[in-house]
C-alpha positions as CSV (number, residue, x, y, z in Angstrom):
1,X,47.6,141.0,57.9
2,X,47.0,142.8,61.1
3,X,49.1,144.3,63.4
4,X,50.0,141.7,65.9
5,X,50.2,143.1,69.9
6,X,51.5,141.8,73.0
7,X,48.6,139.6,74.1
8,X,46.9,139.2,71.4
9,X,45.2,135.5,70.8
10,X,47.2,133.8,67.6
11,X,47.0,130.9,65.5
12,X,49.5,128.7,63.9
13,X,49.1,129.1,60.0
14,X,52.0,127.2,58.8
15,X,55.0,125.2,60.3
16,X,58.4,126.4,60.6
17,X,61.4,124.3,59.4
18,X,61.9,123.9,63.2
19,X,61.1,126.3,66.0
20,X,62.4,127.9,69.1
21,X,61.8,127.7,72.4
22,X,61.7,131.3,74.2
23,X,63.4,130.4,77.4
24,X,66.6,131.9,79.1
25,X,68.4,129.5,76.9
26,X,66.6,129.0,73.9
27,X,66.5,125.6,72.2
28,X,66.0,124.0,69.0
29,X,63.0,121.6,68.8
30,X,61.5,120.2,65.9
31,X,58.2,121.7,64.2
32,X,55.9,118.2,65.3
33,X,56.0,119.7,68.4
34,X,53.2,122.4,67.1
35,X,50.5,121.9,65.2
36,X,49.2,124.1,62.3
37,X,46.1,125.9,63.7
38,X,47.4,125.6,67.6
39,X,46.4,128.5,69.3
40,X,48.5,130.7,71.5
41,X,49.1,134.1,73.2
42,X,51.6,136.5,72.5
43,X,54.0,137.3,75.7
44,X,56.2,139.7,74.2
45,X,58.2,141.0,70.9
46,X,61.6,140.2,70.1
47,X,63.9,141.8,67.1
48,X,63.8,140.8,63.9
49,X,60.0,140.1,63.3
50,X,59.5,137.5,65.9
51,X,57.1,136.9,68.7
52,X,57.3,135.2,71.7
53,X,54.2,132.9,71.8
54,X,52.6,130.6,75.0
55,X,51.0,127.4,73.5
56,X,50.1,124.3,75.6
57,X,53.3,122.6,74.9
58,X,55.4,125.9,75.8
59,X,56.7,129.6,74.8
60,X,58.2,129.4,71.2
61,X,59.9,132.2,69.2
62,X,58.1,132.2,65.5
63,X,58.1,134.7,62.9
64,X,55.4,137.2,61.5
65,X,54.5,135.0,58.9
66,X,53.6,131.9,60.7
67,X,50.9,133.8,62.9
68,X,47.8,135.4,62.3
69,X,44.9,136.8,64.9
70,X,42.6,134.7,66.4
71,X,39.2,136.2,65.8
């Protein structure tokens, strides 16, 4: 996999068991609220392996593994 960078355009590969949103207060929200394939950009990197991600529906914290470029 490539490197992922702060803007870069993603797509959803797979669906977390549920996902989080990447506000102030981050929430829990079920994973029907993505869709596998969505694409997103990437607003910034958190610890752990995570992204912060803009889709249409919001900004969502998702791992690594559920992302890969956009070509």
């Amino acid at each position: 996999m490539n490197s992922l960078k702060v803007g870069d355009r993603v797509k959803l590969v797979m669906l977390p068991p549920y996902v989080k949103t990447a506000d102030p207060m981050p929430m829990l929200r079920p994973p029907d609220v993505l869709t596998v394939g969505e694409k997103g950009i990437i607003l910034n990197r958190h610890p752990g392996g995570y992204w912060g991600v803009r889709f249409t529906q919001g900004a969502f914290l998702l791992e690594t593994k559920y992302l890969e470029l956009d070509n």
